[in-house]
Legacy VTK file of the C-alpha trace (Angstrom):
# vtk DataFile Version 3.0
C-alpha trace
ASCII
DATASET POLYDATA
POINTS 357 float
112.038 117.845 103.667
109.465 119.510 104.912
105.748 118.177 105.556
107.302 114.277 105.612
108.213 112.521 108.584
109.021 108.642 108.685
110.304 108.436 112.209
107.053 106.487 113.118
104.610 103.985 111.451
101.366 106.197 109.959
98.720 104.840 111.551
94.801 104.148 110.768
92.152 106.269 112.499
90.561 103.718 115.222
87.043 103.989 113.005
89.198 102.417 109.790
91.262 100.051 111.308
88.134 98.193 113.292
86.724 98.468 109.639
89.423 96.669 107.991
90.076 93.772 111.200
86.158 93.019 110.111
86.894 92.454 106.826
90.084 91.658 106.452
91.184 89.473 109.431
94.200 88.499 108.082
96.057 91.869 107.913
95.596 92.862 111.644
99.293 92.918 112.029
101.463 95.284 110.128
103.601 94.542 107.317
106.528 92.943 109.447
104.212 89.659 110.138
103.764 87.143 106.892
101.570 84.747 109.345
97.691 84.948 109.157
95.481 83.170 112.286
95.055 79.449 111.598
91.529 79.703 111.530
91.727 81.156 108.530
95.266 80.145 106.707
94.712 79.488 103.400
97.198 76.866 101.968
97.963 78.015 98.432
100.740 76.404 95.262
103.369 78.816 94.235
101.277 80.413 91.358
97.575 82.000 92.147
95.314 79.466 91.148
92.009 80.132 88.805
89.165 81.182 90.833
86.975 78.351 91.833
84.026 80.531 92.653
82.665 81.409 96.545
81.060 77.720 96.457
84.807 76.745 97.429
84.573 78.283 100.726
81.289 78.469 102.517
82.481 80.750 105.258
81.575 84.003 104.314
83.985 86.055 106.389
87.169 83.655 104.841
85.165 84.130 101.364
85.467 87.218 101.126
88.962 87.917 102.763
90.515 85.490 100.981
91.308 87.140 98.018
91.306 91.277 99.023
94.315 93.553 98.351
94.248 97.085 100.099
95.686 99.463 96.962
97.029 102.591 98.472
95.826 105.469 95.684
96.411 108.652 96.978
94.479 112.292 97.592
90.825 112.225 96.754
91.045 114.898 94.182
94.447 113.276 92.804
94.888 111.336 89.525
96.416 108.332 91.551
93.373 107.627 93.110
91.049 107.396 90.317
93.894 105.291 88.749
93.328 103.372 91.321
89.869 102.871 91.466
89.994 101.842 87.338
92.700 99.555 88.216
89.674 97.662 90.947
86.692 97.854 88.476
88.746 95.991 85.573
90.241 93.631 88.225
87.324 93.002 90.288
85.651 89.022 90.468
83.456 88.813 93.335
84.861 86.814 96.196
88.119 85.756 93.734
89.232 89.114 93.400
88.189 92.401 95.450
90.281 94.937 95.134
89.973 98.073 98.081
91.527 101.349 96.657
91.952 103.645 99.838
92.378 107.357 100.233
95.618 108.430 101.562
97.648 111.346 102.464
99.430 111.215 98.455
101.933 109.389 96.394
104.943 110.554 99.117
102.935 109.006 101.842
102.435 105.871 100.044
105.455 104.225 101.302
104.318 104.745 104.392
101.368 103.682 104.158
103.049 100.178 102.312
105.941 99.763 104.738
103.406 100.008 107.850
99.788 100.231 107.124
97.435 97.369 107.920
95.799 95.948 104.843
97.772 97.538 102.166
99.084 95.350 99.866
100.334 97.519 96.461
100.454 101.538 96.582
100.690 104.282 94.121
103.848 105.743 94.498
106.228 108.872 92.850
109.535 106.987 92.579
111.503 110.081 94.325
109.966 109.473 97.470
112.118 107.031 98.255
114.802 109.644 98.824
113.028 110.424 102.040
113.634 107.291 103.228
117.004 106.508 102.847
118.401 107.585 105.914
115.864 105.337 108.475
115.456 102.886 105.831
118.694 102.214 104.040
117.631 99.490 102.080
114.315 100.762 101.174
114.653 99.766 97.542
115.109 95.872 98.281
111.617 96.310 100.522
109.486 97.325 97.484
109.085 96.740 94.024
107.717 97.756 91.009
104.511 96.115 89.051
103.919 98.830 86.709
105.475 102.064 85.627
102.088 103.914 85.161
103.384 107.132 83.740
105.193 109.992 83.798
104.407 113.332 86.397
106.249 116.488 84.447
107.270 119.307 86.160
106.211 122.233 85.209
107.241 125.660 86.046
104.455 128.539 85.447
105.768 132.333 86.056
104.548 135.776 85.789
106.055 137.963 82.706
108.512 139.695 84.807
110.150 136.252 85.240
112.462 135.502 83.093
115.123 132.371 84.495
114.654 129.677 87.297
117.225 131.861 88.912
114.722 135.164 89.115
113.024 133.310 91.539
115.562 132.992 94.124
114.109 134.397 97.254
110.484 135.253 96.021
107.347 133.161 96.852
106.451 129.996 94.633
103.592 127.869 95.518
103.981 123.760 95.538
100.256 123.202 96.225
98.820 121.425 99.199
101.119 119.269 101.451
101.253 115.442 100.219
100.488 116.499 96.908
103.145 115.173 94.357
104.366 119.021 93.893
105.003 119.453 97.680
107.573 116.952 97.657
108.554 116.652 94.484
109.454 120.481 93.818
110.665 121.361 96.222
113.336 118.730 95.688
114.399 119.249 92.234
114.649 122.834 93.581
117.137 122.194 96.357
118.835 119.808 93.754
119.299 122.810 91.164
120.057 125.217 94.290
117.241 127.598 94.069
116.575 129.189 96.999
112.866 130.055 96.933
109.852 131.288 100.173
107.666 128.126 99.183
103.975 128.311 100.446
101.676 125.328 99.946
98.479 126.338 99.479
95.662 125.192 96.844
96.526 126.167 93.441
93.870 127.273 92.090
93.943 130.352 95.232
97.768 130.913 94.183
97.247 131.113 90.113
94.521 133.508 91.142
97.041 135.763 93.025
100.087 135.307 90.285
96.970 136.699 88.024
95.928 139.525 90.194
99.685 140.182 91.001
98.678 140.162 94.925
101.120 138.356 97.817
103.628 138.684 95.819
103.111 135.332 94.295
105.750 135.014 91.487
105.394 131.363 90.242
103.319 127.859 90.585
104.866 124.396 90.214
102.525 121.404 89.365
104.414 118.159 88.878
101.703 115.700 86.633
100.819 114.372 83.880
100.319 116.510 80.592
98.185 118.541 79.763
96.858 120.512 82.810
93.310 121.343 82.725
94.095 124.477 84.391
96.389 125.810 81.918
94.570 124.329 78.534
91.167 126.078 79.799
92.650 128.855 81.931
93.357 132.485 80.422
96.413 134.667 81.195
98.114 137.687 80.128
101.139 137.685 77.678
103.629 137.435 79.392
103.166 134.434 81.542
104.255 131.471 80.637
106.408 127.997 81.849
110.203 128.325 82.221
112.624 125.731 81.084
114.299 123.282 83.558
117.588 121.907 82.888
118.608 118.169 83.012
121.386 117.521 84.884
123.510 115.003 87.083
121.942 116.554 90.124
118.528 114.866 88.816
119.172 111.676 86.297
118.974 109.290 89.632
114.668 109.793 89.431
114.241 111.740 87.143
113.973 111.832 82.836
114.290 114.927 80.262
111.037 115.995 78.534
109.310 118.830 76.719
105.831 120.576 77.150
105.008 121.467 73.548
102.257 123.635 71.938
100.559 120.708 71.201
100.097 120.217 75.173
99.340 123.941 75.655
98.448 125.578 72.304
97.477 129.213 74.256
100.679 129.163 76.175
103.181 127.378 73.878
103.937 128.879 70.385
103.417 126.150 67.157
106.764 124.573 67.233
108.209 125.846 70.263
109.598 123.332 73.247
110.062 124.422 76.566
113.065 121.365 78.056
111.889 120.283 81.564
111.982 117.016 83.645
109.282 114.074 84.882
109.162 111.891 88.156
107.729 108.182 87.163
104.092 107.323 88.907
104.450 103.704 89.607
102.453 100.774 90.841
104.377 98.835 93.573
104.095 96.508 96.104
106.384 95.044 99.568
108.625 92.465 98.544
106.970 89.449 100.121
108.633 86.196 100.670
107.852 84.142 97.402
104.389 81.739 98.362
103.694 83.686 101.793
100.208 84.519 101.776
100.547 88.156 101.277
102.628 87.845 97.751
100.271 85.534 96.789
97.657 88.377 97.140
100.036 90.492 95.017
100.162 87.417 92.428
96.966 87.082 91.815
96.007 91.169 91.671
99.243 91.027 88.859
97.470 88.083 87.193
94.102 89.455 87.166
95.304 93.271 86.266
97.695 92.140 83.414
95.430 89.701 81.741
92.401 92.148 81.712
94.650 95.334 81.009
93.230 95.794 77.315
90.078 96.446 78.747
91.379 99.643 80.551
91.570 100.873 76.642
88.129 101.135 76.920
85.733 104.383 76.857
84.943 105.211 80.507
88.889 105.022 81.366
91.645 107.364 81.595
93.094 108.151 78.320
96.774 107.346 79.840
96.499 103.718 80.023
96.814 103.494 76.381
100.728 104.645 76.608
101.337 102.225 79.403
103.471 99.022 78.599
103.147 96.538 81.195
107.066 95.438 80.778
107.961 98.771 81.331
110.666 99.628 83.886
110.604 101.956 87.100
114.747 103.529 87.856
116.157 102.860 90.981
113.443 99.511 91.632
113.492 95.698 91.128
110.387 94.348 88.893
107.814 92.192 91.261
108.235 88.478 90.619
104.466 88.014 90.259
105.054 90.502 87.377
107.964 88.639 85.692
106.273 85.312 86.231
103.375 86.820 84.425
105.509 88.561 81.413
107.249 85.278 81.076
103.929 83.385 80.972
101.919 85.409 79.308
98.566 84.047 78.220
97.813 84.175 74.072
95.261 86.385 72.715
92.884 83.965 73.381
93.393 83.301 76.207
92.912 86.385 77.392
90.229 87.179 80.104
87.102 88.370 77.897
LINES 1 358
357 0 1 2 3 4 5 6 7 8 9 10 11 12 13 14 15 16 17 18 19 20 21 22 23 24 25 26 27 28 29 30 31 32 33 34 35 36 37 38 39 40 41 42 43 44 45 46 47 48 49 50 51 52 53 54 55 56 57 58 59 60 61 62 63 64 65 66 67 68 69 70 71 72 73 74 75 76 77 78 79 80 81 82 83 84 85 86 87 88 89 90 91 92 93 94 95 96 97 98 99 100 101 102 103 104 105 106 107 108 109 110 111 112 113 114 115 116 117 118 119 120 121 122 123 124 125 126 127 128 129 130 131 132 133 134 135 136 137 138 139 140 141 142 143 144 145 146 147 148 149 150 151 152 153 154 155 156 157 158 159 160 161 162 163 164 165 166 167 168 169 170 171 172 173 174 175 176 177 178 179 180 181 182 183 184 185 186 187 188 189 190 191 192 193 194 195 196 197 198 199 200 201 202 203 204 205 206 207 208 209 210 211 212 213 214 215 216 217 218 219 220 221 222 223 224 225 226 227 228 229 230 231 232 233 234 235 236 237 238 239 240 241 242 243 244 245 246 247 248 249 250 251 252 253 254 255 256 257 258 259 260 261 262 263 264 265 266 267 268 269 270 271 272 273 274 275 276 277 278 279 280 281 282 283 284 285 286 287 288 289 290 291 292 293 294 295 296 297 298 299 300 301 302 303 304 305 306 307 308 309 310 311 312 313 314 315 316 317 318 319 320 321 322 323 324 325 326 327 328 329 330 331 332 333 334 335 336 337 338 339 340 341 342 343 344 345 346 347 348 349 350 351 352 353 354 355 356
């Protein structure tokens, strides 16, 4: 595909990583090594214990290391990332739980970025990524699993009125957005997949929905692949005429992928009362490496699940995105195994009150 490349570990600019060896000493190495330096090992049971407060260790560089997970969100102007940064206020307990969210190069890049980057622990991932990575990593789906299926990115297919099928736009220009966005990997994909033979560009889609307005470059059609409903087409204004196309679910597409609609309750200026244009959604998940069970890095993940799951209700709450509400925390993700630390947690689950207030 093009725009991804796995052949080599991604690495951190020299400014970050010096960052991150400074505060957390214990990730220097990259996600191969489960051993941390002896000076600061922390011996811990098989379940994350409750917080016992910073008094319990009076170093202040093991203090605050101790309990850090490195979340892997995504582009800065990208729902992932502000996910992500939710996820860290709800989670967040001083020294007994810090949670970093970092900026990355997108949801493809993410497994990357959690097979090889130092100090990330979980990542925000589009579960068709993984395709890229059969080939060098054939067993890429016993490396990572799933913590939470976070929610579904539709696909949607906006064209000018002269365009009438997905097969009209063999051969003219369709824009994917910018490179490591979910529609630059993620369309183009499904696209192969349904053998549509499109010029893709990848530039920002705001400049390309200008130019499929104006009629200019010959752009013929956009494809954004997130969640419903897109600012850009509830507040935008267009000519009859354009509108989103339907995209068939097939065999070609049922290994990632599940049916949906866009309805004119998503899109009441593009989509007639009633009407349902049939398309198809990638799953935005929460995941993490499969660490051995007690090595210091799962427990990380343990303890992030522990914290995140018990304190979810509060991501109801006004301030947060309205998505959360839909999520179910024993959801599944296709193609991945659920975390341990998540099943250990569902199987445990604290009463009511109980609950972190």
């Amino acid at each position: 595909m093009s725009g991804l490349r796995i052949s080599r570990p991604l690495l951190l600019p020299a400014m970050v990583t010096a960052l991150l060896s400074v505060l957390h000493p214990s990730l220097a190495g990259a996600q191969s090594t489960n051993e941390r330096p002896e000076s600061v090992r922390l011996h811990r049971p098989s379940l994350p214990p409750k917080p016992q407060g910073a008094a319990a260790n009076p170093n202040p560089r093991e203090a605050i290391n101790a309990w850090t997970v490195g979340l892997a969100g995504g582009l800065l102007e990208g729902a992932p990332i502000r996910l992500a940064s939710e996820m860290a206020r709800v989670v967040d307990d001083g020294n007994n739980m810090h949670v970093l969210p970092v900026v990355t190069r997108g949801p493809t890049e993410n497994v990357n970025s959690l097979l090889y980057l130092r100090g990330i622990d979980v990542a925000i991932i589009n579960s068709d990524s993984l395709d890229e990575y059969k080939s060098q990593v054939p067993d890429i789906q016993n490396k990572i699993n799933y913590v939470l299926n976070l929610f579904p990115s539709e696909l949607h297919v906006f064209v000018r009125p002269e365009i009438q099928s997905l097969n009209d736009l063999v051969g003219k220009k369709v824009n994917f957005n910018t490179l490591g966005t979910a529609a630059a990997y993620t369309g183009p994909l499904i696209f192969s997949r349904l053998g549509l033979g499109v010029d893709k560009t990848f530039i920002p889609h705001q400049i390309a929905l200008e130019q499929m307005r104006k009629g200019e470059n010959g752009m013929a059609a956009v494809v954004f692949v997130t969640g419903k409903p897109v600012d850009a087409f509830v507040r935008g204004h267009f000519d009859p005429g354009f509108k989103f196309l339907p995209v068939p679910y097939n065999n070609k597409l049922e290994d990632y992928y599940l049916p949906t609609k866009l309805e004119s309750t998503d899109y009441p200026n593009l989509i007639k009362p009633g009407e349902r244009i049939e398309t198809v959604a990638v799953q935005t998940a929460l995941v993490s490496f499969n660490w051995p069970a007690n090595s210091d890095r799962y427990m990380r993940v343990a303890r992030f699940v522990d914290y995140l799951f018990t304190r979810f209700d509060k991501l109801y709450g006004p301030g947060f995105d309205p998505q959360w509400k839909a999520i179910n925390r024993a959801g599944s993700v296709q193609g991945l195994t659920r975390s341990p630390a998540v099943q250990a947690w569902l199987d445990h689950r604290p009463r009511p009150s109980q609950a972190s207030q």
